[in-house]
FIDO-483441 format. One line per 3 residues: number of its first residue (from 1); for each residue x, y, z of C-alpha. Coordinates in pm, whole numbers, plus 50000, padded with zeros to 5 digits. Last residue first. Layout:
// residues N
NUM) X Y Z  ...
//
This chain:
// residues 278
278) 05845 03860 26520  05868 04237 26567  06042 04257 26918
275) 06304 04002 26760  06403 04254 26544  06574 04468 26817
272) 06854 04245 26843  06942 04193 26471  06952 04605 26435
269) 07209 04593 26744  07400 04353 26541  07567 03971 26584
266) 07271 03843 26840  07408 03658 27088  07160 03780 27338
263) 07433 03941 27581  07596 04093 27253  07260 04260 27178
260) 07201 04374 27540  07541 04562 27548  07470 04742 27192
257) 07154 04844 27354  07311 04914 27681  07586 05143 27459
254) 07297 05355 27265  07108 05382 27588  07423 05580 27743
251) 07155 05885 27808  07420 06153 27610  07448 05885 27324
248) 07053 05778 27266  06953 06174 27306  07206 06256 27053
245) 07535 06415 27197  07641 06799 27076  07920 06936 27237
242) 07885 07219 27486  07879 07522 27373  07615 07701 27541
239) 07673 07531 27848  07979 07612 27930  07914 07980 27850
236) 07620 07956 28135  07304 08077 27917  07183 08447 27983
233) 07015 08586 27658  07352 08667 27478  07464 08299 27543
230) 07216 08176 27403  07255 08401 27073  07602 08305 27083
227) 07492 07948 27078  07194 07922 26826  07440 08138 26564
224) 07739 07931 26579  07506 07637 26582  07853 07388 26465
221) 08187 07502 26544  08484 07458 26365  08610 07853 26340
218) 08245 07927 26236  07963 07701 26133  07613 07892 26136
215) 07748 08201 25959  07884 08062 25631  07567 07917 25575
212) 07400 08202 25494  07144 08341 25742  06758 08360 25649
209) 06689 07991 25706  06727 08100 26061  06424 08370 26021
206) 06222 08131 25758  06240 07824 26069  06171 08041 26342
203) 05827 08199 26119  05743 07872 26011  05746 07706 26344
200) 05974 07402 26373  06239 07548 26636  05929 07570 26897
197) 05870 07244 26897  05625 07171 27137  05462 06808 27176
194) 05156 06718 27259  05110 06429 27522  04852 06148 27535
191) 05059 05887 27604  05071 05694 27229  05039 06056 27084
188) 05341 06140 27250  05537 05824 27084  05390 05840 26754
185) 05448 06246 26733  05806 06145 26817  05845 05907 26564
182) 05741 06037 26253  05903 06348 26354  06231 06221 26375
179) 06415 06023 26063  06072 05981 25848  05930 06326 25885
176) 06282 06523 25897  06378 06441 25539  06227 06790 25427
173) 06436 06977 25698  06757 06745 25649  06711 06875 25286
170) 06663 07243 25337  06930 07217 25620  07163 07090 25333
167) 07131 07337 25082  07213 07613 25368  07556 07469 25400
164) 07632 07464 25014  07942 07243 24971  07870 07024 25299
161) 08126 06916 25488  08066 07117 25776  07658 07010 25722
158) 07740 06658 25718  07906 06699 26043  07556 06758 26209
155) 07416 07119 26394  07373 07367 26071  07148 07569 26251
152) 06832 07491 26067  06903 07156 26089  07022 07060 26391
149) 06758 07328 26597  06446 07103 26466  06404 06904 26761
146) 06440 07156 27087  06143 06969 27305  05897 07101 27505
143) 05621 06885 27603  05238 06913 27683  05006 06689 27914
140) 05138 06725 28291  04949 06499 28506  05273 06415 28654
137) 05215 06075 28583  05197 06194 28210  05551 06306 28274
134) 05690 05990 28423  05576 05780 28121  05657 06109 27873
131) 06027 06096 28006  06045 05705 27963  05927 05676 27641
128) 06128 05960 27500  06397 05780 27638  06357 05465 27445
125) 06285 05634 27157  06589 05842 27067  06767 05462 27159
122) 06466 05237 26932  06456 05546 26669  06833 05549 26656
119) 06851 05142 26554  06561 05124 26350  06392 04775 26408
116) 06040 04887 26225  05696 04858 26359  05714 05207 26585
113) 05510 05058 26858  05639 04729 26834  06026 04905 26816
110) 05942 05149 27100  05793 04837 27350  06056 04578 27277
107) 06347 04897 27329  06168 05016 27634  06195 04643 27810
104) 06598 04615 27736  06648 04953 27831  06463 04802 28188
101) 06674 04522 28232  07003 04778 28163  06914 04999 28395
98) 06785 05368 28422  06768 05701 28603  06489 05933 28601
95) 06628 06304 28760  06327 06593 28778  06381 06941 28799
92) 06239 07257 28906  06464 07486 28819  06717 07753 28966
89) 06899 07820 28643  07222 07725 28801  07105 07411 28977
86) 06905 07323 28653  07209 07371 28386  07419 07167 28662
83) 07195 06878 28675  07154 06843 28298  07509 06840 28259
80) 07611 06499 28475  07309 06291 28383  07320 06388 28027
77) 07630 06248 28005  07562 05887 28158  07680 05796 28459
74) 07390 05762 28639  07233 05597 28291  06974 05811 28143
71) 06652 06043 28141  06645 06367 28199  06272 06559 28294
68) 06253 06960 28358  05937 07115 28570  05706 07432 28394
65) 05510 07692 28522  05615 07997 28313  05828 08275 28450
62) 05941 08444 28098  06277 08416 28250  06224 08003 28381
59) 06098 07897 28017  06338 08116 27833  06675 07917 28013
56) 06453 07605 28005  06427 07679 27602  06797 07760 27585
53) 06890 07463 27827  06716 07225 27564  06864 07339 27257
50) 07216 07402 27429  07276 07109 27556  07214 06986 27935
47) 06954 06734 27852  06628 06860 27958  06307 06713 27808
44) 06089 07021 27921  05726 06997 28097  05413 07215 28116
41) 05184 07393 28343  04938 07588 28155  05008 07760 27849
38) 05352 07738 27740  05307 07745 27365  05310 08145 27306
35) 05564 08239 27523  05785 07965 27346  05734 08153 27016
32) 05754 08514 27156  06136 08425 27268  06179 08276 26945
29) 06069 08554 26782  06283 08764 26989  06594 08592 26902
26) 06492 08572 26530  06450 08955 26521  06765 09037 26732
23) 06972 08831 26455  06803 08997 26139  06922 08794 25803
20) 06751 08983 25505  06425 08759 25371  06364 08530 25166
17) 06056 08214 25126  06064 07999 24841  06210 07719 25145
14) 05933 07826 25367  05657 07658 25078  05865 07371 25031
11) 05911 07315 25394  05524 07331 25414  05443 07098 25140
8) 05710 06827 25313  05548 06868 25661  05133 06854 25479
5) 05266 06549 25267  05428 06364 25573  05143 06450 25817
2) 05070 06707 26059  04691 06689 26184
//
């Protein structure tokens, strides 16, 4: 079982780890990666980003039995991409729209579970709840996710301002236990789901690792790597570059949590959520 020693021993292991950069190599191997997981019939947290699309893009060319979940406001962003990556992919896909009544019910039940009133958890959360709720009613008992892809691509704005690019995937990769995984592996344990996260193998991880930073972020853009090579396998241009939006911004939880809180009088979003723990 994965915990925060055995995560943090491993990344320090991969990080002694070198090898020449080989583009083709890491594209197959993550190609071989997802082949390898999807056993059975098995489900995808589709967003309409790159991460996500990539692995549906793989998913639906290696012909694997698989159906694609979003989760947000109608209007949210997510809403309006995800569609469109599955109508052009031709995928099975599944729509779960919410409210504000019910955000309000997935943020008590994500911060008791999780025991701490963490703003991003409680949003990242709240969907992840939702998506493995209509998944396990599925019957459908392993998840695809893209988590890792951020840091070993160079995905956040700390990594353009970042002196040494590559420094500071090593560290986002060791910090990754309390900000994500943590939570995620609390969440699908809590329904009975394993999770898939393809990006986090060793082999994907040493293979990205293996590029300088100067290559991930080019002319501006973040995952220079992750989208070209998307693109080279078959992803809609659009929708390899599309802007990156956290799973709590592209659902529009993050704004009906800061919505609830100032409904509630409470003076914070953080101030809000602490009321589940008392």
């Amino acid at each position: 079982m994965l915990t925060e020693s055995s995560w943090k021993e491993k990344i320090s292991k991969l990080r002694q780890m070198h090898q020449p950069p080989d583009k083709e190599k890491l594209k197959q191997q993550i190609i071989a990666t997802i082949k390898a997981m999807a056993t059975g019939k098995v489900a995808l947290l589709l967003s309409g980003g790159v991460d996500s699309s990539l692995i549906a893009l793989i998913l639906h060319q290696l012909n694997k039995d698989f159906v694609c979940y979003t989760v947000g406001f109608p209007d949210a962003e997510d809403m309006q991409a995800a569609p469109k990556v599955a109508k052009v992919l031709g995928l099975q896909h599944k729509v779960i729209e919410l409210d504000l009544n019910e955000c309000h019910h997935l943020f008590n039940q994500v911060t008791k579970l999780l025991g701490e009133a963490n703003v991003v958890k409680a949003g990242v959360g709240a969907v992840e709840w939702k998506g493995f709720e209509a998944i396990k009613k599925d019957g459908i008992t392993k998840v695809f996710g893209g988590l890792g892809t951020e840091e070993i691509f160079a995905g956040y704005e700390r990594h353009k301002l970042a002196k040494d690019i590559n420094a500071e995937c090593w560290n986002g990769l060791e910090g990754m236990w309390d900000r994500d995984l943590k939570r995620d592996l609390t969440l699908a344990a809590h329904f009975g789901i394993e999770l898939c996260a393809p990006f986090l193998e060793d082999e994907i991880i040493t293979l990205a690792m293996a590029f300088p930073g100067e290559d991930k972020i080019k002319d501006g853009e973040n995952k220079w790597i992750l989208r070209t090579m998307a693109e080279e396998l078959g992803l809609p241009k659009e929708t390899a570059w599309r802007k990156k939006k956290a799973a709590q911004y592209g659902s529009s939880v993050d704004k009906a949590m800061q919505r609830l809180a100032k409904q509630q009088g409470f003076t914070s979003k953080t101030e809000y959520l602490k009321q589940s723990l008392s």
